[in-house]
TIMIFI-212667 format. One record per residue (C-alpha): residue number from 0; residue in three letters; y, x, z. Coordinates in pm, 1 decimal, m for minus. Layout:
// TIMIFI-212667
R, NUM, ALA, Y, X, Z;
...
END
This chain:
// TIMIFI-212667
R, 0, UNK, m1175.4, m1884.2, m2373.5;
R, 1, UNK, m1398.9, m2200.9, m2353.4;
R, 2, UNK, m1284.5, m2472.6, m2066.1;
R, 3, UNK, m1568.7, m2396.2, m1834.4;
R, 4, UNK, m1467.0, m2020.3, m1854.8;
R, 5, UNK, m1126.7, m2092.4, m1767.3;
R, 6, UNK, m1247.5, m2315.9, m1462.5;
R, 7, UNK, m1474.5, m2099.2, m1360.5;
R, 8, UNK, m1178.0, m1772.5, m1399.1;
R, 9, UNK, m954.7, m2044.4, m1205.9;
R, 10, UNK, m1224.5, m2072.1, m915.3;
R, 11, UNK, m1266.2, m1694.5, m880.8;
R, 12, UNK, m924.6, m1617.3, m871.3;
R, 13, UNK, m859.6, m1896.2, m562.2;
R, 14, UNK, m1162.9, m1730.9, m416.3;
R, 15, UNK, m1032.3, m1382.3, m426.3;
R, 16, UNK, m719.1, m1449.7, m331.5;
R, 17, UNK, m789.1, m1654.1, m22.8;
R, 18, UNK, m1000.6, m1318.5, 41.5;
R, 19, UNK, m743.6, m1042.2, m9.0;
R, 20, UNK, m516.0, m1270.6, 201.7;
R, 21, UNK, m779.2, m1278.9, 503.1;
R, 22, UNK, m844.7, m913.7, 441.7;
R, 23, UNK, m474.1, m821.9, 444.7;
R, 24, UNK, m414.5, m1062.1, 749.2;
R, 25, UNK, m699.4, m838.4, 951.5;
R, 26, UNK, m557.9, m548.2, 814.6;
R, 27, UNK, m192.7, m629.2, 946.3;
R, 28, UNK, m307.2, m710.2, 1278.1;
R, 29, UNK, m532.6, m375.4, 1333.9;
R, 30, UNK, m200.0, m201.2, 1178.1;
R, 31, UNK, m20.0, m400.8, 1491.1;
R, 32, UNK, m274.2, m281.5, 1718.5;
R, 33, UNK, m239.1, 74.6, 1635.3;
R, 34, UNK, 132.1, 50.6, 1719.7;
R, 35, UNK, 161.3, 347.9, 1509.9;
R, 36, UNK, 581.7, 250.1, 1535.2;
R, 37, UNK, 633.7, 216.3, 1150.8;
R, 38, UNK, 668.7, m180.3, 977.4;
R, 39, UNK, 407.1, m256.2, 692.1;
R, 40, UNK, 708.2, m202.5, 486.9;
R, 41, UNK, 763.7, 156.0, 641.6;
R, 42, UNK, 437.6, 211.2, 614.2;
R, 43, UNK, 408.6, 146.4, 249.8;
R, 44, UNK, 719.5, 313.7, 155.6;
R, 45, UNK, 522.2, 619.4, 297.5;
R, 46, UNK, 221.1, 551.6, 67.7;
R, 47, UNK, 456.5, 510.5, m223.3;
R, 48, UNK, 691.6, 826.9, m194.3;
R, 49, UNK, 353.4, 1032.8, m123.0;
R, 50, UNK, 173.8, 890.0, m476.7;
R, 51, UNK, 546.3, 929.4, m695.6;
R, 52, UNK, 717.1, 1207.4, m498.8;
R, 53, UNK, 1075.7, 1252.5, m568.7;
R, 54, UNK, 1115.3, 897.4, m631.8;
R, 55, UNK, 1463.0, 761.0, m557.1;
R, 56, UNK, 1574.7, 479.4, m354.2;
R, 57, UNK, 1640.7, 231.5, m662.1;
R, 58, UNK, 1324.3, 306.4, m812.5;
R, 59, UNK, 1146.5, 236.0, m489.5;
R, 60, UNK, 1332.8, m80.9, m434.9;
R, 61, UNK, 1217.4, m213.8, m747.9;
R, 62, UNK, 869.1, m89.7, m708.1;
R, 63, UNK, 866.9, m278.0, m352.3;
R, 64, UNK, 1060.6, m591.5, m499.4;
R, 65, UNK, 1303.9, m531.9, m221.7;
R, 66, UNK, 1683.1, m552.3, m249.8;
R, 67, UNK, 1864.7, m147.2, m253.2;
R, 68, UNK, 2031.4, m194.7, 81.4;
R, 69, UNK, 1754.7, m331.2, 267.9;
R, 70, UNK, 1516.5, m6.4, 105.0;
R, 71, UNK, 1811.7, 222.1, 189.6;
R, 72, UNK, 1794.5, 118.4, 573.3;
R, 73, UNK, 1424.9, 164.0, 528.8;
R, 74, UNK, 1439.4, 491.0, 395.7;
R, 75, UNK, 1727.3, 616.1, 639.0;
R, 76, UNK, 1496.5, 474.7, 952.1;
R, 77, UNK, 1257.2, 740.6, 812.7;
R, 78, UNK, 1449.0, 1000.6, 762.0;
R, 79, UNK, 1573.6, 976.2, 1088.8;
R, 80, UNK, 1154.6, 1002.0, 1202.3;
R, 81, UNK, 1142.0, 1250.0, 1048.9;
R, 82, UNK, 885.4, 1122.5, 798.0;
R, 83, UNK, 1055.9, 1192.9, 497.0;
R, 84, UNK, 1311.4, 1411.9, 320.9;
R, 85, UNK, 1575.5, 1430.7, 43.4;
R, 86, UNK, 1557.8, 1638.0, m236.4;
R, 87, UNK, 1818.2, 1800.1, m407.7;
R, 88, UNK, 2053.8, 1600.1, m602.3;
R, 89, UNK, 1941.5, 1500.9, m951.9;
R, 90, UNK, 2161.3, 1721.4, m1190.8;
R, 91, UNK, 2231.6, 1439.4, m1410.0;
R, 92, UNK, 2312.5, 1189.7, m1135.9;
R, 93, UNK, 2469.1, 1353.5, m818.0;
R, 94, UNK, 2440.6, 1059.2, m638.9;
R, 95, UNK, 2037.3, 1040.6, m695.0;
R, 96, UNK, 1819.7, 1255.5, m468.7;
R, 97, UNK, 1442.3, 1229.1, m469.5;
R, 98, UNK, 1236.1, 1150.0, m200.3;
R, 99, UNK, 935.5, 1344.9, m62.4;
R, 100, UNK, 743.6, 1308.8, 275.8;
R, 101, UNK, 788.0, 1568.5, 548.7;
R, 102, UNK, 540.2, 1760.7, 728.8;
R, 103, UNK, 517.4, 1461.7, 994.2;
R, 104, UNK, 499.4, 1249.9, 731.1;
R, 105, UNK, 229.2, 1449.9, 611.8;
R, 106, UNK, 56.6, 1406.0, 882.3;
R, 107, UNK, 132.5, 1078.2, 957.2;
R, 108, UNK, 17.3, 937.8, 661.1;
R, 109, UNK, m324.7, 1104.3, 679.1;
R, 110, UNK, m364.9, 974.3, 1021.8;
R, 111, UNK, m255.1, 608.9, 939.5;
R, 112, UNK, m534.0, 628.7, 633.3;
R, 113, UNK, m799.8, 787.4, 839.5;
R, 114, UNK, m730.2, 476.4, 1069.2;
R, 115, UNK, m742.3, 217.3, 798.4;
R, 116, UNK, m1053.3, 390.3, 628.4;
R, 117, UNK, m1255.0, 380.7, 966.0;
R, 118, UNK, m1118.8, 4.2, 1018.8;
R, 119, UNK, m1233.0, m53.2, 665.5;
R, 120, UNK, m1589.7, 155.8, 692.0;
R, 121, UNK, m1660.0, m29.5, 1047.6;
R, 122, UNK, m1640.9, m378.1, 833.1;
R, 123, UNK, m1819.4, m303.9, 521.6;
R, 124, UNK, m2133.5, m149.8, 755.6;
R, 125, UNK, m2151.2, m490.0, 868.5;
R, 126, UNK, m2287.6, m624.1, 560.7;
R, 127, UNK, m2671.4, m696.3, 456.3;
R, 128, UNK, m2772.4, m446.7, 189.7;
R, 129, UNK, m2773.1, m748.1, m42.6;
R, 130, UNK, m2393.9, m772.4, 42.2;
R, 131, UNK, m2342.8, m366.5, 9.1;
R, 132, UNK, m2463.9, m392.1, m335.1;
R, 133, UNK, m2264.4, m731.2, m429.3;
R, 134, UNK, m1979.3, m531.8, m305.4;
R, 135, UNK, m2031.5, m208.9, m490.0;
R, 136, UNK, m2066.5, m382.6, m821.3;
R, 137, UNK, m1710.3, m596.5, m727.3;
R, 138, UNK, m1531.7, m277.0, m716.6;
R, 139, UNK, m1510.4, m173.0, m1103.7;
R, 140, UNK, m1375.3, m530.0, m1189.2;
R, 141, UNK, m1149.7, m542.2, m887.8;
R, 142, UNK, m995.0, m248.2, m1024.8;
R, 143, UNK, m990.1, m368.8, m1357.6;
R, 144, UNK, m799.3, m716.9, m1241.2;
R, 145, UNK, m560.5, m431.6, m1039.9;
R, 146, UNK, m397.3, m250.4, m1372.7;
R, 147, UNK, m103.5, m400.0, m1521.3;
END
């Protein structure tokens, strides 16, 4: 990679991450405004156990980069919500059950991305066409900078 390239790579990546930090910043406060009663953390958790059901409380931990207590506490506050459920225990581990989202968390989920996606839609019609298309041709290479 030739020097300008890597200033230029350098630039981009201060400029997109100043902009994913705005952009999660506005997104935290309409979450706050919403008072839908779950944390961000909560909240993700919820996205999480719904993409890699019967996940298990270590495993989601490390996923989260959160210590096992503190995603235990997490996981019994939804429980208790009723947001999500237990699974059997693993045959192979007794003391591992997988977790899966409940009805209500279901439903709850749907809602809370129905909100964000109208949040989201409501911004992005805001743009000049000029901007739509800038932004349409972002998203391949935004989700090529997203995989591992």
């Amino acid at each position: 990679m030739s020097t300008d390239t890597s200033k230029q790579a350098l630039h981009l990546a201060e400029d997109l991450r100043s902009a994913f930090k705005g952009l999660m910043r506005e997104m935290r406060r309409d979450a706050e405004r919403q008072d839908s009663g779950l944390s961000l953390l909560q909240t993700m958790l919820l996205h999480s156990v719904d993409e890699h059901p019967g996940i298990g409380v270590a495993e989601l931990a490390r996923m989260q980069q959160v210590r096992t207590p503190t995603m235990s506490a997490q996981v019994k506050a939804l429980e208790s919500a009723g947001l999500l459920e237990r699974g059997a225990p693993d045959p192979q581990d007794r003391r591992r059950s997988g977790l899966q989202l409940s009805a209500a968390g279901q439903q709850r989920l749907h809602a809370l991305r129905s909100q964000r996606l109208d949040w989201l839609a409501q911004r992005v019609a805001r743009l000049s066409p000029a901007q739509l298309a800038a932004l349409a041709a972002a998203i391949e290479p935004l989700n090529l900078i997203a995989r591992p």
